[in-house]
N, CA, C and O atoms as a Tinker XYZ file with bonds, in Angstrom:
   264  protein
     1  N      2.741000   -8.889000  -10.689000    73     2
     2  CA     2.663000  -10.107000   -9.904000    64     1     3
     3  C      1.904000  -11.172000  -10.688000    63     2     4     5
     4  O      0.940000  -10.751000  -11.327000    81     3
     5  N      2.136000  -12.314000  -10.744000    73     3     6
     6  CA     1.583000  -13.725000  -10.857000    64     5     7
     7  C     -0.117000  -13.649000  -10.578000    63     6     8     9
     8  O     -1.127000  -13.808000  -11.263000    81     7
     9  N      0.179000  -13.328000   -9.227000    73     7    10
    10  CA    -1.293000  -13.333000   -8.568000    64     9    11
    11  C     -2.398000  -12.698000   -8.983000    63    10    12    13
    12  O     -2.418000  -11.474000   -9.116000    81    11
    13  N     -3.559000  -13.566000   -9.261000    73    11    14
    14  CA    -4.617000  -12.887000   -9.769000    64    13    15
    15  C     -5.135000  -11.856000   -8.584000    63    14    16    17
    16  O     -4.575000  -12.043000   -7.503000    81    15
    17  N     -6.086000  -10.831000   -8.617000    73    15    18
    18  CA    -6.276000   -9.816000   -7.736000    64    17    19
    19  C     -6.881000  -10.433000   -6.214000    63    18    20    21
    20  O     -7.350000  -11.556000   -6.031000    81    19
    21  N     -6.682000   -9.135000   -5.020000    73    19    22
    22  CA    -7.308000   -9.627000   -3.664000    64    21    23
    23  C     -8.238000   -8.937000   -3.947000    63    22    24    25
    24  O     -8.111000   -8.019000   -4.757000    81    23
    25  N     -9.418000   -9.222000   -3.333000    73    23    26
    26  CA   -10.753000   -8.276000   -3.797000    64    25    27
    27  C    -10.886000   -7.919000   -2.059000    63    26    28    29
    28  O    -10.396000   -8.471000   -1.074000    81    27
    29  N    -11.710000   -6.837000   -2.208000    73    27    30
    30  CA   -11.471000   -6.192000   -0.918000    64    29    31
    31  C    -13.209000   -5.805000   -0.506000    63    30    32    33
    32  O    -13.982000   -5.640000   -1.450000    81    31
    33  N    -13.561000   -5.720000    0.466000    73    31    34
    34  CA   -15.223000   -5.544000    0.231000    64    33    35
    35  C    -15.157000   -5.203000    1.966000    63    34    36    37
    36  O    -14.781000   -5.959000    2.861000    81    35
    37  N    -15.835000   -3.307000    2.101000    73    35    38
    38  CA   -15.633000   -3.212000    3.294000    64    37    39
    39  C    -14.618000   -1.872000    2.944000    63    38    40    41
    40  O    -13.570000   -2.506000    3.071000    81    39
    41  N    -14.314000   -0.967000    2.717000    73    39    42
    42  CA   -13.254000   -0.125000    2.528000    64    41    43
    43  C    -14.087000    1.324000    3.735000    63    42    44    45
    44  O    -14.551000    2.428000    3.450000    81    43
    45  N    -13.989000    0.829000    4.634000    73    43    46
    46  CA   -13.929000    2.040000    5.502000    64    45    47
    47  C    -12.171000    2.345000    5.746000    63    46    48    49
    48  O    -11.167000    2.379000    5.035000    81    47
    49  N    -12.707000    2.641000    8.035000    73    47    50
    50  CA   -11.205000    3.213000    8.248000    64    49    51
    51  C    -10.041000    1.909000    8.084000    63    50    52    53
    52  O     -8.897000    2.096000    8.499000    81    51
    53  N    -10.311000    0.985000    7.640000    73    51    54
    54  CA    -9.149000    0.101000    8.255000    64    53    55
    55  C     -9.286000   -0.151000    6.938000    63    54    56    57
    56  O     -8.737000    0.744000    6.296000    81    55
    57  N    -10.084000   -1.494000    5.820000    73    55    58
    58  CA    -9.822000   -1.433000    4.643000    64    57    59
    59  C     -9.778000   -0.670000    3.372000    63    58    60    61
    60  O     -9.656000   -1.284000    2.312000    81    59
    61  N     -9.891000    0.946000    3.406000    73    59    62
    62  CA    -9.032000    1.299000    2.650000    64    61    63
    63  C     -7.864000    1.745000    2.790000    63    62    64    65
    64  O     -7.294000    2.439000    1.949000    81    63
    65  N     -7.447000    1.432000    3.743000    73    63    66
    66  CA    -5.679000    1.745000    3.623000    64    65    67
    67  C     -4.985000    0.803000    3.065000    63    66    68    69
    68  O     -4.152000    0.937000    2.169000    81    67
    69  N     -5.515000   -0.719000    3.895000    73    67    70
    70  CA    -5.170000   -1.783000    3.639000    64    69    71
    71  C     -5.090000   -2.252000    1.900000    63    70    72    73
    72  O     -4.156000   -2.716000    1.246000    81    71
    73  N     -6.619000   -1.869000    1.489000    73    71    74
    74  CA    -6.113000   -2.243000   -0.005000    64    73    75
    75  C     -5.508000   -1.131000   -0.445000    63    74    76    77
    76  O     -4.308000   -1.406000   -0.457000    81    75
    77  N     -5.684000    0.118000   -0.862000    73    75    78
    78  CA    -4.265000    1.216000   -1.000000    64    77    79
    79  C     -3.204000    0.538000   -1.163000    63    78    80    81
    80  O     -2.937000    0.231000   -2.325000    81    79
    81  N     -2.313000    0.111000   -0.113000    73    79    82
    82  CA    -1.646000   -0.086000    0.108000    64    81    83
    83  C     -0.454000   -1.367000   -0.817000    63    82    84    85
    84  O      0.682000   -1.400000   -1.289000    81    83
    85  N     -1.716000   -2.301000   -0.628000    73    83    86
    86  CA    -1.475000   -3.559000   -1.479000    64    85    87
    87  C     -1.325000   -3.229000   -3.184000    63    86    88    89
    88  O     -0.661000   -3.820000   -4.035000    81    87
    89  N     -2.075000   -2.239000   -3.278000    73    87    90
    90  CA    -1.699000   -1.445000   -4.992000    64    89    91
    91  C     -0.989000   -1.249000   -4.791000    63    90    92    93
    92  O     -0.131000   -2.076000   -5.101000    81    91
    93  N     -0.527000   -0.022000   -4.088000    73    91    94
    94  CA     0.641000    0.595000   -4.414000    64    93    95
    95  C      1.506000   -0.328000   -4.618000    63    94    96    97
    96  O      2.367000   -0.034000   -5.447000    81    95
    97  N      1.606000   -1.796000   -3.941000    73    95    98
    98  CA     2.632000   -2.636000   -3.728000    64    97    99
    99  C      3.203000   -3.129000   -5.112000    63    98   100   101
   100  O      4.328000   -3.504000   -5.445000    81    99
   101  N      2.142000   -3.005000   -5.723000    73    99   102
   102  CA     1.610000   -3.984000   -7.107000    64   101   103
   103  C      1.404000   -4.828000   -7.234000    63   102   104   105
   104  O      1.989000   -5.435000   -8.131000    81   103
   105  N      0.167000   -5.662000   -6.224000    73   103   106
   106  CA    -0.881000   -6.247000   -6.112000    64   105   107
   107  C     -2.110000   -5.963000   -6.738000    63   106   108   109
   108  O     -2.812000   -5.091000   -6.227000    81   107
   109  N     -2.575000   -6.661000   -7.963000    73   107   110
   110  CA    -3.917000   -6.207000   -8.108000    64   109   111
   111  C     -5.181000   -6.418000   -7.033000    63   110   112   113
   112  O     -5.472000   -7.376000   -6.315000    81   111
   113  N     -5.941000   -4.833000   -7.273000    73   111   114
   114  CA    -6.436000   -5.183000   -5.965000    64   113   115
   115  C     -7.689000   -4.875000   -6.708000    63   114   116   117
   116  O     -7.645000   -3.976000   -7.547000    81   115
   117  N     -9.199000   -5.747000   -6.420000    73   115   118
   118  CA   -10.397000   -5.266000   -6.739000    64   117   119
   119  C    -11.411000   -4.804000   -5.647000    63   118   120   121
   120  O    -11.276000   -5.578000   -4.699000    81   119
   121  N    -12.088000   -4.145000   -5.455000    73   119   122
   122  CA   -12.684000   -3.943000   -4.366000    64   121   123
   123  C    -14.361000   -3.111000   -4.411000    63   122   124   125
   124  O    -14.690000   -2.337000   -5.310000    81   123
   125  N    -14.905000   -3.349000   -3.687000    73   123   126
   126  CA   -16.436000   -2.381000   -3.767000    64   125   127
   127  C    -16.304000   -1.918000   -2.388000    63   126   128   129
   128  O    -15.854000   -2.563000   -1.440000    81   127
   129  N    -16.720000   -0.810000   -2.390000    73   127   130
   130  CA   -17.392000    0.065000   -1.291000    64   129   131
   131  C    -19.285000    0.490000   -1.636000    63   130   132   133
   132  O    -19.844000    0.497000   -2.733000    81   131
   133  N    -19.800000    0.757000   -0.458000    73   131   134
   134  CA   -21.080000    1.186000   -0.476000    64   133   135
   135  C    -21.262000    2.860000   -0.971000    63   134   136   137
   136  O    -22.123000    3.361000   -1.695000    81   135
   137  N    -20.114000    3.475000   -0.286000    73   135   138
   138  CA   -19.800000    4.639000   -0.394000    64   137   139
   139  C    -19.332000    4.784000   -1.681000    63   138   140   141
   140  O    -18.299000    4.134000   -1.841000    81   139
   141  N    -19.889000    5.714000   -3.198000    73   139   142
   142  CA   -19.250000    5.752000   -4.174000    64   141   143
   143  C    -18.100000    7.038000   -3.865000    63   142   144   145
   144  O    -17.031000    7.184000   -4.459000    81   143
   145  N    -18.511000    7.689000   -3.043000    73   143   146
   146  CA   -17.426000    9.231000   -2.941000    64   145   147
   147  C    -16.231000    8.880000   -2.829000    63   146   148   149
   148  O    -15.391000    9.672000   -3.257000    81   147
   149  N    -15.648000    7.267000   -2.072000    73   147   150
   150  CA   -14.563000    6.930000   -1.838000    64   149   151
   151  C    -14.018000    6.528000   -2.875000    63   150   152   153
   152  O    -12.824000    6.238000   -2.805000    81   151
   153  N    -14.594000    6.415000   -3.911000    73   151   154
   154  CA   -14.203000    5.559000   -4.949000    64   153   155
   155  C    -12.884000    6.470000   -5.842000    63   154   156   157
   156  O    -11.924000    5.900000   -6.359000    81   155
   157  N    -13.079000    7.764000   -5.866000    73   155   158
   158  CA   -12.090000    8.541000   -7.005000    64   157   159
   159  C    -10.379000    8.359000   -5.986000    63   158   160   161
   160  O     -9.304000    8.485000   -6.574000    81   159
   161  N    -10.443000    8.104000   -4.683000    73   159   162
   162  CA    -9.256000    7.835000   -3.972000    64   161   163
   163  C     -8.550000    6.649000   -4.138000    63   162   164   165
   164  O     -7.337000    6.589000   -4.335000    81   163
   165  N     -9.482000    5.497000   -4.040000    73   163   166
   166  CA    -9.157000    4.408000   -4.113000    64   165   167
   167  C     -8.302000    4.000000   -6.023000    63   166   168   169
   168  O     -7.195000    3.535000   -6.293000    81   167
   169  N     -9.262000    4.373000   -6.786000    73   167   170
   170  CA    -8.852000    4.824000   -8.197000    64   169   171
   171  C     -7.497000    5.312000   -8.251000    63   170   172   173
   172  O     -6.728000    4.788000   -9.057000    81   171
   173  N     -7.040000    6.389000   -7.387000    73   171   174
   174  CA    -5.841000    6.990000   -7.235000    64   173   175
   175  C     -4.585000    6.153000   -7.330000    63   174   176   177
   176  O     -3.593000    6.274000   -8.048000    81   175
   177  N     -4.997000    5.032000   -6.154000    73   175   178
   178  CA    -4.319000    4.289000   -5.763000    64   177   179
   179  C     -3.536000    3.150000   -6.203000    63   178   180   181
   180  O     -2.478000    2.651000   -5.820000    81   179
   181  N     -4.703000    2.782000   -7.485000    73   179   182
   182  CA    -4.509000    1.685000   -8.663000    64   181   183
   183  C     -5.598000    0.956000   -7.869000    63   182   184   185
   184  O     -5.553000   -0.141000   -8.426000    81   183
   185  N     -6.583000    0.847000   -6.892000    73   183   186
   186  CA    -7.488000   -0.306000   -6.953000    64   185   187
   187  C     -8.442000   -0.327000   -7.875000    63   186   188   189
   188  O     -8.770000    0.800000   -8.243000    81   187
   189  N     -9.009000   -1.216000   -8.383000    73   187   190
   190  CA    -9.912000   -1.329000   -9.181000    64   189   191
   191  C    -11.756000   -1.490000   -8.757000    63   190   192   193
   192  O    -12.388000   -2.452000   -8.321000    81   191
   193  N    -12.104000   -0.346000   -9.053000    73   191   194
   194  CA   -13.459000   -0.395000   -8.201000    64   193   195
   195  C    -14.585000   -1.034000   -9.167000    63   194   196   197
   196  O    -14.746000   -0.639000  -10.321000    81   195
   197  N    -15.538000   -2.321000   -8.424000    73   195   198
   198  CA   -16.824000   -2.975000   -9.065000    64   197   199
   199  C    -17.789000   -2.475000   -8.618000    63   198   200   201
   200  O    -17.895000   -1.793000   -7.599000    81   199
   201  N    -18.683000   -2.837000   -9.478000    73   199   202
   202  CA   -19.859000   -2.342000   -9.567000    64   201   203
   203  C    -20.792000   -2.998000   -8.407000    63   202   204   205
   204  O    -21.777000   -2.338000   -8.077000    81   203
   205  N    -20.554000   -4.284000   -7.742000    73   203   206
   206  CA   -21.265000   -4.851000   -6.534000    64   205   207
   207  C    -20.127000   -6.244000   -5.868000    63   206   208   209
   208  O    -19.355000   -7.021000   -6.430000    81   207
   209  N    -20.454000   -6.070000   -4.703000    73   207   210
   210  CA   -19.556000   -7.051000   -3.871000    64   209   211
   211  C    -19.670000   -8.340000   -4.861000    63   210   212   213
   212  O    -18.583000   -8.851000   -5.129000    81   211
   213  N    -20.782000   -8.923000   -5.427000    73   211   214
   214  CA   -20.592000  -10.338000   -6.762000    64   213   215
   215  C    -19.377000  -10.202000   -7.339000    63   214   216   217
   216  O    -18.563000  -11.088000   -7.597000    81   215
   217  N    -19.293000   -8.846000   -7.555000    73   215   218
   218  CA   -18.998000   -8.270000   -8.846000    64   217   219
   219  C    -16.750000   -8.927000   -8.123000    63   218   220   221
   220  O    -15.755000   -9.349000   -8.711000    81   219
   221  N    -17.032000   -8.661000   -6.943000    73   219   222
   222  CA   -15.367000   -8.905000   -6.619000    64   221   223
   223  C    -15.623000  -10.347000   -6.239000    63   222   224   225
   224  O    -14.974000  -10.926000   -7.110000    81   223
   225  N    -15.947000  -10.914000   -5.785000    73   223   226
   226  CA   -16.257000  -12.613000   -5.343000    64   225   227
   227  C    -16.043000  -13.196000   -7.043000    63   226   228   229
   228  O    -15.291000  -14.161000   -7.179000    81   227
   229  N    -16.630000  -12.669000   -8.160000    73   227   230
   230  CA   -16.289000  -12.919000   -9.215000    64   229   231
   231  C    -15.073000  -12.872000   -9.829000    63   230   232   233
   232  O    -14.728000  -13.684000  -10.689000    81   231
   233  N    -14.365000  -11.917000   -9.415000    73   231   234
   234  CA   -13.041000  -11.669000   -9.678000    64   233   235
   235  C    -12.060000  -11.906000   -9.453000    63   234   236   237
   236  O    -11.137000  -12.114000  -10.241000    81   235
   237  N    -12.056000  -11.936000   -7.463000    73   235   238
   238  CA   -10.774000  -12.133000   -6.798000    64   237   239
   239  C    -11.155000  -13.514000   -6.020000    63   238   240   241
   240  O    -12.228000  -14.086000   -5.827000    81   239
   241  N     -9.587000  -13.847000   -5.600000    73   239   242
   242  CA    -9.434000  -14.586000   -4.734000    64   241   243
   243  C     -7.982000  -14.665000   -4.356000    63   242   244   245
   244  O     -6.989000  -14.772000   -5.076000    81   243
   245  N     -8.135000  -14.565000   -2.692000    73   243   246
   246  CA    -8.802000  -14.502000   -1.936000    64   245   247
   247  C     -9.340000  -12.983000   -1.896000    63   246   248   249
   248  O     -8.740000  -12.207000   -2.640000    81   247
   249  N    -10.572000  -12.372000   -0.990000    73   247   250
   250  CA   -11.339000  -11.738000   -0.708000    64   249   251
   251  C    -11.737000  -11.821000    0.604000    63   250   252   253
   252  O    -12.264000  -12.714000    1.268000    81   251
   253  N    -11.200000  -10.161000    0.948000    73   251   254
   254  CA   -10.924000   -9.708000    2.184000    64   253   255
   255  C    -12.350000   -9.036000    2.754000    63   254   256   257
   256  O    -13.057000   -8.297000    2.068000    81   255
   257  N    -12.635000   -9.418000    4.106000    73   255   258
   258  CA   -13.940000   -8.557000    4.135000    64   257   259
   259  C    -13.563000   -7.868000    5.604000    63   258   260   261
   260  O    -12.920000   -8.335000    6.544000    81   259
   261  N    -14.247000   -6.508000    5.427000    73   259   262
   262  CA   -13.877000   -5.410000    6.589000    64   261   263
   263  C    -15.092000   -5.282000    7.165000    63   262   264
   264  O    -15.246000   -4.518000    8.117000    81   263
């Protein structure tokens, strides 16, 4: 896609499906969670996990918050 990435911030029950999803689509997707355990799933998925919510406000736009 054209589009630079959606950054996603918030990946519980509702936003990580949501960004999941948008990868799979082939949407770049960037995103932080608080939770690192979630992180090797999301990885799975093709999202791209940062190191702090800056860290996606830096990256994406727009930026989704859950």
């Amino acid at each position: 896609m054209e589009n630079g990435p959606v950054g996603f911030i918030g990946l519980g029950t509702m936003g990580a499906p949501m960004a999941a999803n948008l990868a799979r689509s082939g949407q770049a997707v960037v995103a932080w969670t608080r939770t690192p355990r979630d992180e090797p799933g999301l990885r799975a998925a093709g999202v791209s996990c940062a190191s702090s919510a800056a860290a996606v406000f830096a990256q994406a736009e727009p930026v989704i918050l859950m």
